[in-house]
VEXMI-892469 format. One record per residue (C-alpha): residue in one letter; y, z, x. Coordinates in steps of 0.05 Angstrom, whole numbers, plus 5000, padded with zeros to 4 digits. Layout:
% VEXMI-892469
AYZX;...
//
This chain:
% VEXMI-892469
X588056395588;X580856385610;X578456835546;X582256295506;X578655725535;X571556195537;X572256305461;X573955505443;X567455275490;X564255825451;X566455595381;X564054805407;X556955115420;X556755545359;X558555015315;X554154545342;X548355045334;X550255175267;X551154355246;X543854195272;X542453985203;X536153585198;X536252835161;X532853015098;X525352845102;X522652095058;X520752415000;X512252274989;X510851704934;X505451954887;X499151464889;X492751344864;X486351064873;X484750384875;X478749964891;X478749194910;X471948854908;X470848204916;X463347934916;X460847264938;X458046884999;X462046575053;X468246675076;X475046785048;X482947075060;X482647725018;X490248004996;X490848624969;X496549144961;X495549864999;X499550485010;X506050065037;X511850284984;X515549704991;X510349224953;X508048745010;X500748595010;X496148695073;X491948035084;X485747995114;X483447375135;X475546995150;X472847625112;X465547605105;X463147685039;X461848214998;X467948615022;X469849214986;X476049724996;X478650384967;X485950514977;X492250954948;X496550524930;X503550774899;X505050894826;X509550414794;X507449804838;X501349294806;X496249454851;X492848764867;X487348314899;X487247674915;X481847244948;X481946494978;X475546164985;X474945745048;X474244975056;X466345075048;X468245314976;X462945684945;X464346204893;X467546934895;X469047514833;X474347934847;X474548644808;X479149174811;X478849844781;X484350414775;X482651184789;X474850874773;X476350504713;X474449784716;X480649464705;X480248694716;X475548174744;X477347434755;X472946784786;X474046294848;X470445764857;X469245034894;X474444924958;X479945354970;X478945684895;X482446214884;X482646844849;X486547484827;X485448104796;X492048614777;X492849264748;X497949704729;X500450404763;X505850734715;X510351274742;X508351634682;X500051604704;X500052244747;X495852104803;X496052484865;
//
């Protein structure tokens, strides 16, 4: 009787040794560079899309411009910037460039004026 119950605590311990499986890892999202400038005087809310992989946009806000920012953002999202002038207004250019290719620039100007500049990141790109 006790060699009965020893080998089914055994079999419970082996087969829990043996199921320690581990939760398959998050595969890693190929990226690629991107730069977000923005140039101007004053201060402004500055949006821009970074490494996150599901799409939402980091925001910085009362930037002092110039402001400039290299990131990895992921392929097959539209890496973007986009920047909010204050209620002094002034005037801001936004510019973004892929992998160091200038991509897109855009203008804001007067109060609140805003401004954005988007790209594209196909699957397809490479990257790394």
């Amino acid at each position: 009787m006790a060699g009965i119950v020893l080998l089914a605590c055994l079999g419970l311990v082996g087969y829990g040794i043996l199921d320690t499986e581990e939760p398959p890892k998050p595969r890693a999202v190929p990226t690629a560079e991107v730069t977000y400038e923005v140039t101007g005087t004053g201060t402004a809310e500055i949006s821009y899309l970074d490494r996150s992989e599901d799409g939402t946009a980091t925001v910085e806000k009362d930037v002092t411009l110039p402001w400039k920012k290299s990131v990895r953002a992921p392929l097959g999202k539209a890496p973007a910037v986009a920047v909010v002038l204050d209620g002094k207004g002034g005037q801001a250019a936004c510019t973004l460039a892929i992998r160091g290719k200038h991509v897109q620039r855009a203008t804001a100007m007067g109060e609140y004026g805003r401004a954005t500049c988007t790209g594209e990141l196909l699957s397809g790109d490479g990257g790394g």
